[in-house]
N, C-alpha and C positions, 0 to 999 in steps of 0.2 A: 610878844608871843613868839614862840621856837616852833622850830618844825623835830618832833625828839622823836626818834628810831630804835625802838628797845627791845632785844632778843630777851624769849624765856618768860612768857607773861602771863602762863595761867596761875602760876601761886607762887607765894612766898617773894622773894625782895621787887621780884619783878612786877607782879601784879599790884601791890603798892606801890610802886615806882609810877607804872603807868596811873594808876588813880589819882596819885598825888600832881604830877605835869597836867592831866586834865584840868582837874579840881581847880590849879592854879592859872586856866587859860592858855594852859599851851596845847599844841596839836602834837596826837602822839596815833605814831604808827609801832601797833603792838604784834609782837612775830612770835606766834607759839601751834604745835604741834596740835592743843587742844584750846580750841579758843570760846567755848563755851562760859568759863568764870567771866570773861569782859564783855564778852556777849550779854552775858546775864543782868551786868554792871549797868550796862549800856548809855554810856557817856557821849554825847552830844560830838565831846573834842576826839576820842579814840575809832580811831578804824582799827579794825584786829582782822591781820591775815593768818590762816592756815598756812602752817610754812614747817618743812620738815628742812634743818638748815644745811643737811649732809646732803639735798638733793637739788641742783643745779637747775630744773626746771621751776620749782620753787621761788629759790632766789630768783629766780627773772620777773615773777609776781610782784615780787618787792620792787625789784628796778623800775618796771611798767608804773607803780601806784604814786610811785615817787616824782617820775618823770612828768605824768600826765596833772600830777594836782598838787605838788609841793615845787619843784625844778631845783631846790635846796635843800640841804641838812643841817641844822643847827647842831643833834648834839644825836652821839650814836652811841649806845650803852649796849655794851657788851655783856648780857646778864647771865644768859645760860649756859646753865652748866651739866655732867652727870660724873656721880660719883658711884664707884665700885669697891666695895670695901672687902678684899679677900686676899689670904695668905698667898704672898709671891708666889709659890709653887703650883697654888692655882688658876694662877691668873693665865688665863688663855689669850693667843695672839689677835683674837678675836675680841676679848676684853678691852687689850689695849687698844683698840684700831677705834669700839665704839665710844671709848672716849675720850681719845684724841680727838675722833670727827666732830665733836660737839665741843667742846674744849678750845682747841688747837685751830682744826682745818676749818670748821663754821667761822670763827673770828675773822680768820683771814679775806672767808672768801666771802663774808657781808659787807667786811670792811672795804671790800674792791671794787665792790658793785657800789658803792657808798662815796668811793671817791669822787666820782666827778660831781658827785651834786655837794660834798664839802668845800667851803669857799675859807677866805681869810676868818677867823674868829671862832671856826667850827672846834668840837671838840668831840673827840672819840676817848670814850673812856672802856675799860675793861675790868671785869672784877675776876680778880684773883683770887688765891686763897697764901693766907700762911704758910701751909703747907710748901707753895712754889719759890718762898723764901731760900737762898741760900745762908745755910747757918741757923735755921731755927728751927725748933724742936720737933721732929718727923712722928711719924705714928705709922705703927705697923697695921700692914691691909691696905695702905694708899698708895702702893705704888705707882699704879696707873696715872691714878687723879692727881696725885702731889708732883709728881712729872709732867704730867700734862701743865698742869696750873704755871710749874718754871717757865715751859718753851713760851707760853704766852706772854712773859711777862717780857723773857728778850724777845719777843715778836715786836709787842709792842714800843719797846727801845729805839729798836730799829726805825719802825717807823715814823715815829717823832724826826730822827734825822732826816730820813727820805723827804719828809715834809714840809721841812723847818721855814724852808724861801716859799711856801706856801703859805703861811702860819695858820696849819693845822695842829692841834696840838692832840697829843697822845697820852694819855696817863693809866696807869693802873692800882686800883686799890686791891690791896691784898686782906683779906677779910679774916678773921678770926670766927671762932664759931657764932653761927647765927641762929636760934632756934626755926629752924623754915622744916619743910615738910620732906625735901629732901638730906636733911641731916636726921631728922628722924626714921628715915626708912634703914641709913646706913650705922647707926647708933642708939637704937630704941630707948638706951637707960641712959642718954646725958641728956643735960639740962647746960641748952647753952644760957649767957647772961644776958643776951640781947635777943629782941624778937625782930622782923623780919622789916614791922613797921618802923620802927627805932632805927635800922641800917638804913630802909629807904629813905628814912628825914637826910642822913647824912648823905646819903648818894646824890639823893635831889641837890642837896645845896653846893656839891663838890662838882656838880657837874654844869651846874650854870656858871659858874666862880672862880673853879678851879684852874681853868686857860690862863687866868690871870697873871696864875702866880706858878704853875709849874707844866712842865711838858720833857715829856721821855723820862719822867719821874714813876716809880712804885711809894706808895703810902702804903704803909704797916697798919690798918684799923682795930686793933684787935685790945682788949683789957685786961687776957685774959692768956696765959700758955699756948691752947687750943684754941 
């Protein structure tokens, strides 16, 4: 049994994620803005906090829940995300700021409060996108998000090293289109190839598994261009 920490858990890869760590006996502390769907779910194994991740008092909710009835983190899943899909010239500095903070600065600063209850074998995973790839195929309207999605992934580089004489491990999946409900707000007419439960099988197995065999590693998951 894990003690698993998953940002972004009212729909799409994350709410399966967390159903699935349930389902299979593990304990999962679910962190989303609206926590109603898991609420609704209402699993035995999930605690779900109200948690806005841009906002510092928040976060200490999480530290306190952690501290007082877990004292460990087996595996911390970096799931959420926001995407903004608009012509450079529109993109206002307030565009980039809000999603970077959910992106970028939320990673950081869950992952800080997360450290001292990470021990040896822990794993922090983070999902990326394609898009943060250097070198692979860009789409206009993502400047925000496909930037954002980069700094995260050398974040997370970084701290693989920072960690390594701890052996915390660090990895990032870079995702390919997923059909979730936020790629449909930002793309109404595509039809990704995978649904959101299909990624979570994969996320789940990569994230109990994956320390094994990689850390300060990016995986490509994608089948597909986009």
């Amino acid at each position: 049994m894990k003690n698993v920490v998953i940002t972004g858990t009212s729909r799409g890869i994350g709410f399966e994620l967390a159903k699935q760590f349930a389902e299979n006996g593990h304990n999962v502390l679910a962190l989303s803005r609206n926590t109603k769907p898991l609420l609704n779910y209402n699993h035995k194994n999930i605690t779900v906090i109200s948690v806005d991740l841009s906002n510092s008092n928040d976060l200490k909710k999480v530290s306190e829940f952690v501290e007082n009835n877990w004292q460990s983190v087996d595996i911390l899943i970096n799931n959420a995300g926001k995407l903004v899909n608009k012509p450079f010239t529109e993109l206002s500095s307030n565009d980039f700021l809000d999603v970077y903070k959910v992106n970028v600065f939320a990673v950081a600063e869950i992952t800080k409060i997360m450290i001292p209850y990470l021990k040896k074998g822990s794993h922090v995973v983070t999902v990326s996108s394609m898009g943060g790839i250097q070198g692979s195929m860009k789409f206009a309207g993502l400047a925000a998000y496909s930037s954002a999605k980069g700094a995260v992934i050398t974040l997370s580089e970084l701290l693989a090293e920072e960690y390594k004489e701890q052996q915390i491990a660090f990895n990032v999946l870079a995702l390919g289109a997923v059909q979730t409900e936020m790629l449909a707000e930002a793309f109404p007419d595509y039809q990704a190839p995978l649904t959101a439960t299909e990624m979570a099988d994969y996320i789940y197995n990569f994230a109990l598994t994956g320390n094994k065999f990689y850390n300060g590693k990016v995986l490509q998951v994608s089948s597909t261009t986009p």
